[in-house]
C-alpha positions as CSV (number, residue, x, y, z in Angstrom):
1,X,327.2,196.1,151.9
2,X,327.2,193.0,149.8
3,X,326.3,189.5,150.4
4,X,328.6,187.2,150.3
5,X,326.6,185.5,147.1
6,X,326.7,188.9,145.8
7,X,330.4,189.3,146.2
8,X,331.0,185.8,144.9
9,X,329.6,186.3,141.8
10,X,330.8,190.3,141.0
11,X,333.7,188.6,141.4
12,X,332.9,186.0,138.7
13,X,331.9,188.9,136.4
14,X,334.8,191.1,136.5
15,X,337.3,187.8,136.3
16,X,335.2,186.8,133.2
17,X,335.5,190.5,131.8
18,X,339.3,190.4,132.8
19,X,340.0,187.0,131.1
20,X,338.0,188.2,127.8
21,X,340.2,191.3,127.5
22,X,343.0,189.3,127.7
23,X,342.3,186.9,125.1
24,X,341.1,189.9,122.7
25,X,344.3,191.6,123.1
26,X,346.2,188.6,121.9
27,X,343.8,187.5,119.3
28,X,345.9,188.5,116.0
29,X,348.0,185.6,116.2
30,X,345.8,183.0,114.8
31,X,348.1,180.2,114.4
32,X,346.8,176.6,115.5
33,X,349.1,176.3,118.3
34,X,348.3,179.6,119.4
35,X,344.3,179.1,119.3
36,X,344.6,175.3,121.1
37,X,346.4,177.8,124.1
38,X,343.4,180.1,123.8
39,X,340.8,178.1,123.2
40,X,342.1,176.0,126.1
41,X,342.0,178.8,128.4
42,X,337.9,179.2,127.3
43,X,337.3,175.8,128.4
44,X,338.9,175.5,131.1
45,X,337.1,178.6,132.3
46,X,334.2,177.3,131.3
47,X,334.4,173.7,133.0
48,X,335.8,175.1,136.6
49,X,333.4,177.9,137.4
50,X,333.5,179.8,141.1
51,X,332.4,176.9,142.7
52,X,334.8,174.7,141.0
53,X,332.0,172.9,138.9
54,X,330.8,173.2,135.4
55,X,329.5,177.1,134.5
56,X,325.5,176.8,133.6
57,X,325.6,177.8,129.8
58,X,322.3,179.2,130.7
59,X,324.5,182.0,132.3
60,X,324.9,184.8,131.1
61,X,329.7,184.6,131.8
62,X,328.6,181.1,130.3
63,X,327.3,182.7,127.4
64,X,330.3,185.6,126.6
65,X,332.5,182.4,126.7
66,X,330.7,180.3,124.4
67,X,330.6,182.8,121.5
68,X,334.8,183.5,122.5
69,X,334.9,179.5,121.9
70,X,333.3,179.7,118.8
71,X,335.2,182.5,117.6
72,X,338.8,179.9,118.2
73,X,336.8,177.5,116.6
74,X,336.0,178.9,113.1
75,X,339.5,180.3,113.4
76,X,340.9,176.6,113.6
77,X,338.5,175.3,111.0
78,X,339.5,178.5,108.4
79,X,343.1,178.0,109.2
80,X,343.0,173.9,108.1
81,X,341.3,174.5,105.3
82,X,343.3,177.6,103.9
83,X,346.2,175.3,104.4
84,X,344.6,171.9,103.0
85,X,341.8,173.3,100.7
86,X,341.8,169.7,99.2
87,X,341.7,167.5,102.0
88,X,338.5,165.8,102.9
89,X,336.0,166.9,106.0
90,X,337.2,164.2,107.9
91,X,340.2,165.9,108.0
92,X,338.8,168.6,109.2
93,X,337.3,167.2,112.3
94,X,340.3,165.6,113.5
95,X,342.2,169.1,113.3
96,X,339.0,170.9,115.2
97,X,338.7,168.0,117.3
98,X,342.2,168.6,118.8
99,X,340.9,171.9,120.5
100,X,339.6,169.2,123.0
101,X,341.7,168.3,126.4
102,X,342.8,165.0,126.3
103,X,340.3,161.8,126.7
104,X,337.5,161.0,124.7
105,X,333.5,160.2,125.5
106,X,333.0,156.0,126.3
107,X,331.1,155.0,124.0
108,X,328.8,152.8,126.2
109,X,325.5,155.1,127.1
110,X,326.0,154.6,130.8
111,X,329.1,155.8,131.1
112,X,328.4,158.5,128.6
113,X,325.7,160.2,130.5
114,X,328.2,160.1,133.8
115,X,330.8,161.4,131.7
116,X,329.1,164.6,130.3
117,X,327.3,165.5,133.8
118,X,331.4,166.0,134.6
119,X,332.3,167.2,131.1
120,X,329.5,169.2,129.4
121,X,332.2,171.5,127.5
122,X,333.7,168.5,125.4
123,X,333.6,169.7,121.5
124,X,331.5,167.4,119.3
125,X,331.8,168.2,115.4
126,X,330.5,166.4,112.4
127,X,331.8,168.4,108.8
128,X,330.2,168.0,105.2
129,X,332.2,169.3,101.9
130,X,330.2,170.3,99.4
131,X,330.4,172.4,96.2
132,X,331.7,172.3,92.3
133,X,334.7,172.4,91.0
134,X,337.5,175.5,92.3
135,X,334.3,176.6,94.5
136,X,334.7,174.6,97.7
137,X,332.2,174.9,100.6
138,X,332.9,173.3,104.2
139,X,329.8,172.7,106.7
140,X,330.5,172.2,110.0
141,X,328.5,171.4,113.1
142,X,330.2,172.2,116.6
143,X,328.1,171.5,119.7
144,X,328.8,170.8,123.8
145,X,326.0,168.2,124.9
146,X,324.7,167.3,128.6
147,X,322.7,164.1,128.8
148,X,319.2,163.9,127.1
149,X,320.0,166.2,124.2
150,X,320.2,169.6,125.6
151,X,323.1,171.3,123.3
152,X,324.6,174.3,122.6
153,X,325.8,174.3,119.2
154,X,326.8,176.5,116.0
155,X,327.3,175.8,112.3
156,X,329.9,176.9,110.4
157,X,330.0,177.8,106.5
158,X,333.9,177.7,105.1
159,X,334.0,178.7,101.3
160,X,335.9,180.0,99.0
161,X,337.7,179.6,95.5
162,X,340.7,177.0,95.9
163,X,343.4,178.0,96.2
164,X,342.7,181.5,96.6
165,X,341.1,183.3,100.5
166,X,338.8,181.4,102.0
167,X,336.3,183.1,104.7
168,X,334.4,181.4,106.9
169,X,331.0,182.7,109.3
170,X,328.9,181.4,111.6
171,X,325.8,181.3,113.3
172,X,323.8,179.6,116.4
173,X,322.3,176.2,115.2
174,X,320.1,173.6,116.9
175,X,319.1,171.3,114.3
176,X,320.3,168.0,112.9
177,X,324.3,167.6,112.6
178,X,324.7,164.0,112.1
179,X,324.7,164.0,108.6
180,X,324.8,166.6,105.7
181,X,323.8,165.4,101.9
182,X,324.2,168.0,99.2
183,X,321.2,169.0,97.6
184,X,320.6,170.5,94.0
185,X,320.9,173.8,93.6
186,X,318.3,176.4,93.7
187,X,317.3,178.4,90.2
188,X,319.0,181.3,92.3
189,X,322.2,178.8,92.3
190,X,322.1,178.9,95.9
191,X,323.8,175.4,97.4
192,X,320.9,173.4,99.4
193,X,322.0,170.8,102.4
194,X,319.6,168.4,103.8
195,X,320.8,167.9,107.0
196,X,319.3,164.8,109.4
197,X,320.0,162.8,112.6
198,X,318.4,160.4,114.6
199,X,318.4,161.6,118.2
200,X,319.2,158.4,120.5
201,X,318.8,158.3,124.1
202,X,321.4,157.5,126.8
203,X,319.8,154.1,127.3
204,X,317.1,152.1,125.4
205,X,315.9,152.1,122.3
206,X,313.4,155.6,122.3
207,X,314.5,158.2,119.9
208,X,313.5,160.9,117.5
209,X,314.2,162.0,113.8
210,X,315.0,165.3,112.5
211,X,314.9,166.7,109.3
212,X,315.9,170.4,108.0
213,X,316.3,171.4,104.7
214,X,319.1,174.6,104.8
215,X,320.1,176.9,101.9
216,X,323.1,179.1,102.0
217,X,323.0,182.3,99.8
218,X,326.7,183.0,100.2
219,X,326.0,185.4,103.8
220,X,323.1,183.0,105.8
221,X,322.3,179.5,106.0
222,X,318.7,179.7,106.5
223,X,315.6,176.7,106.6
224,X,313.5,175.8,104.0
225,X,311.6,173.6,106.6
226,X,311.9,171.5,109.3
227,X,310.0,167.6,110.5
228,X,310.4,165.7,113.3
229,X,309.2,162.0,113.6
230,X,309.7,159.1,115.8
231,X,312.5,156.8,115.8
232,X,314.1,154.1,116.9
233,X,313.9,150.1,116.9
234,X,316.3,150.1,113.7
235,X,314.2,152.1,110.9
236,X,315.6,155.2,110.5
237,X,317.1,155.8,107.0
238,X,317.7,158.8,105.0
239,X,318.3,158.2,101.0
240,X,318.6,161.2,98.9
241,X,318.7,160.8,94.6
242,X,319.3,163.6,92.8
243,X,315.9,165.3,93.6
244,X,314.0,162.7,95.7
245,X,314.6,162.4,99.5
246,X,313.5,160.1,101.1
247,X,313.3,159.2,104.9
248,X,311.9,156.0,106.4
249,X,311.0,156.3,110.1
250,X,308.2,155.6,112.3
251,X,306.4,158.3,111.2
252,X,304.8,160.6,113.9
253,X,301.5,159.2,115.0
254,X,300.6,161.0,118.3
255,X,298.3,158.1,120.1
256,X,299.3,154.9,118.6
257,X,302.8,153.9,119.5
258,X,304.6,150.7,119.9
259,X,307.8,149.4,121.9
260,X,310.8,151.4,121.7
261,X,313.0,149.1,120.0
262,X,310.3,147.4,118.0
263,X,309.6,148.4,114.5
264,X,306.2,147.6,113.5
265,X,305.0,150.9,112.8
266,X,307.2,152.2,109.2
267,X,306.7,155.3,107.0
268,X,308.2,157.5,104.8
269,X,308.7,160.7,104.4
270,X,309.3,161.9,100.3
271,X,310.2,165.3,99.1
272,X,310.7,166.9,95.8
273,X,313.9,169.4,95.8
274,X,313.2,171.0,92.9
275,X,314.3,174.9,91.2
276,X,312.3,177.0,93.1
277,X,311.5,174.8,96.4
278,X,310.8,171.7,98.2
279,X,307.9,170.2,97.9
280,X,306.8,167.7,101.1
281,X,305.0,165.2,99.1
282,X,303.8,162.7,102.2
283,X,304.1,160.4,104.8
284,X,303.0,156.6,103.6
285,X,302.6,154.5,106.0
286,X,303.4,150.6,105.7
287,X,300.1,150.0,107.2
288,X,297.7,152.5,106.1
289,X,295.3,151.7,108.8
290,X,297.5,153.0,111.3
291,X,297.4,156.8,110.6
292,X,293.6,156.3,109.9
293,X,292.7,154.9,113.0
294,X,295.6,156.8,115.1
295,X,294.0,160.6,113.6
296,X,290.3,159.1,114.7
297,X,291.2,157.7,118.3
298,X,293.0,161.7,118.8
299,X,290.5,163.6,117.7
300,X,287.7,162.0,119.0
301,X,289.8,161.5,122.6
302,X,290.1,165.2,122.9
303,X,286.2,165.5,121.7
304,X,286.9,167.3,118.5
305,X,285.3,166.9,115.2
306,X,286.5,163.4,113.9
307,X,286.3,164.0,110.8
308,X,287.9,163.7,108.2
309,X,289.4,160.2,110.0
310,X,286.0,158.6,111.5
311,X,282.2,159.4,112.2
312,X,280.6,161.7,115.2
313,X,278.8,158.1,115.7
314,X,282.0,155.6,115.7
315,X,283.2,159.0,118.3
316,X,280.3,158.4,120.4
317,X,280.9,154.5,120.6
318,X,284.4,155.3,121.4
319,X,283.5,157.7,124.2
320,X,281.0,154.9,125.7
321,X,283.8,152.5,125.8
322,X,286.4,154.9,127.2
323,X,284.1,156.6,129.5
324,X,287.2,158.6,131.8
325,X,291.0,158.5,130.3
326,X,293.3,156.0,131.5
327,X,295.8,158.9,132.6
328,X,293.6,162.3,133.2
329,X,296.8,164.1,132.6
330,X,297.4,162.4,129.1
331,X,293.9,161.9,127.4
332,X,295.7,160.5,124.4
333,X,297.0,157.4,126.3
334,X,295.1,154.4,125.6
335,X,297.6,151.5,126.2
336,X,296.5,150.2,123.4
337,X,298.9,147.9,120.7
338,X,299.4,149.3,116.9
339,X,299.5,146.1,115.9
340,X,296.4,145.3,114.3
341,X,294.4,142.1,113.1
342,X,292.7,143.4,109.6
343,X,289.7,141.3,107.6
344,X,287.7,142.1,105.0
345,X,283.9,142.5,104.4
346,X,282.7,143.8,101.7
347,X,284.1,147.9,101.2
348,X,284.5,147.7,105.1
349,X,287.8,146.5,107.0
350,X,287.3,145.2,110.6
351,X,290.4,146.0,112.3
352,X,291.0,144.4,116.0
353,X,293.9,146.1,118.1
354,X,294.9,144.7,121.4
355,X,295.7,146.9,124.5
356,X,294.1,147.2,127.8
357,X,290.6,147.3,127.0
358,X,290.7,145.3,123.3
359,X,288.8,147.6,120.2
360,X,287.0,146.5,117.2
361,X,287.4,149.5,114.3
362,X,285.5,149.3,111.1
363,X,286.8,151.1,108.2
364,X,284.7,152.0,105.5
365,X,286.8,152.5,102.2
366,X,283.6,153.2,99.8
367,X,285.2,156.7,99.3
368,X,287.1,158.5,101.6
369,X,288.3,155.9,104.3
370,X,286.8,156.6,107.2
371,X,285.9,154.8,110.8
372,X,282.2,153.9,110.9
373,X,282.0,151.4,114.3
374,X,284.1,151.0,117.4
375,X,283.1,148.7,119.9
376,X,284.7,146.6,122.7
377,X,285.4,143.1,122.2
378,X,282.9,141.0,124.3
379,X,284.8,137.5,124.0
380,X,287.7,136.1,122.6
381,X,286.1,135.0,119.2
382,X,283.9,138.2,119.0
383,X,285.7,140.3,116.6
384,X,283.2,142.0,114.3
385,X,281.6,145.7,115.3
């Protein structure tokens, strides 16, 4: 005999599988009032599960639903664009868009993350148009969101000769949707994207940038590469021209950080998009120092070879200093300021950063920079190693 949890959800199962038939059966008429009614029906199923709350998209009923969602989706973006192949991709997203019940996100962070813990089945989109002349190519990024950035989302390729058929596919996709920039085109004539987006918390001013290079081949959009780096406090900015990208964050030290919303640590990224690749030329920092001393202080914190950042000796000095980690559980926290007082003597550079327990470094830039000293500062005025 079944449970009465076991009952409940064979009973979720076979109304899923009952409501999926149904929509199949009636799935030839693909015009846009007749995919709002069924794509209406998917999200309401979705938002009002057996115990009248939000399904888990982890599920697997969830899941069937999703793709049936995406399905009425790339129908609705196929049918606008067959019918407007000239209109621009905001267009686009205001026709998709309308798949949404009425009432939109606040925009205030508070009141968003309340909003989506009730809501997580509200369609975000962000569309591109890219391409030459007749050809015309559509991206466009369709995602549900619950609070701190976990998403379900899909990307969706629309192309085709204007005016004649367009076709449209697409695919799961968990990378950056905030922006698309056309990229030139491969020797293989293949049409690159770069596509970016700053990942913002609910509240404050923490965040992460995300980088992916895509090419589409005329059947998959896949990745060329992918870099993350810290964000936040104002400096995130993507330029791309012609073949140079560029993308100014705050890099992606992994020891050295400083306040959310401040921006004294800069860097940027540069790439090369060029016939046959892209190249990932490097990450310059404003202050050079900073990755210098931030590669030493992790290397030597997790007692690995120091080099090619410092010395086994300046590691040694640092380990007298720091004899047990401030946090056991995260070795690499020093609570320590990146903002750093730099002099000059000689090759060397003394650099003093504040924090809990105040550092000397001295940088020797004979040949390869490297850290040579660490030591604490005794006294207020003692700032040389």
């Amino acid at each position: 005999m079944l449970s009465v949890s076991h009952a409940r959800a064979l009973r979720s199962v076979l109304s899923v599988a009952a409501f999926l038939t149904t929509l199949f059966s009636d799935a030839a008429a693909a015009t846009p009032e007749r995919i709002r009614e069924e794509y209406a029906r998917v999200q309401d199923t979705l938002a009002r599960g057996p115990d009248g709350r939000p399904r888990d998209w982890a599920g697997a009923d969830a899941a069937r639903l999703i793709e049936v969602a995406w399905r009425l989706v790339g129908d609705r973006a196929l049918a606008h664009v067959a019918a407007h192949p000239d209109s621009p991709a905001s267009d686009l997203v205001t026709a998709v868009a309308e798949l949404n019940p009425p009432g939109v996100p606040p925009d205030y962070p508070e009141f968003l993350e309340e909003y989506l813990e009730k809501n997580p089945y509200h369609l975000f989109l962000d569309a591109t148009r890219l391409g030459e002349g007749d050809h015309v190519l559509y991206l466009l990024s369709a995602y549900y969101r619950r609070p701190l950035y976990d998403r379900r989302g899909e990307l969706f390729v629309i192309e085709g000769t204007a005016p004649d058929a367009f076709r449209e596919v697409h695919s799961q996709y968990d990378g950056p949707c905030a922006r698309f920039d056309a990229l030139p085109s491969a020797s293989s004539r293949h049409i690159r994207v770069l596509a970016t987006e700053q990942y913002l918390p609910m509240s404050g001013c923490d965040a992460g940038g995300h980088v992916r290079f895509l090419e589409w081949d005329g059947r998959t959009m896949r990745t060329l590469f992918h870099r993350t780096y810290n964000a936040g406090g104002g400096v995130w900015d993507v330029r791309v021209d012609g073949e140079r990208v560029e993308v100014k964050s705050k890099g992606n030290t992994k020891v050295l950080f400083d306040c959310p919303c401040c921006d004294y640590i800069q860097a940027t990224a540069k790439f090369r998009v060029g016939p046959k690749g892209v190249e990932d030329i490097g990450l310059e920092y404003t202050v050079p120092e900073i990755p210098l001393i931030d590669g030493f202080l992790h290397r030597a914190l997790h007692h690995k070879d120091p080099s090619p950042f410092g010395t086994p000796k300046a590691a040694h000095e640092l380990h007298q200093i720091l004899k047990v980690p401030s946090d056991p559980e995260y070795p690499d926290y020093v609570d320590m300021s990146p903002v750093m007082d730099i002099t000059r003597e000689g090759n060397d550079e003394i650099v003093r950063m504040n924090g809990d327990k105040p550092l000397v470094f001295r940088i020797n830039r004979r040949d390869t920079p490297r850290v040579t000293e660490v030591r604490a500062v005794a006294s207020p005025g003692d700032t040389s190693p």
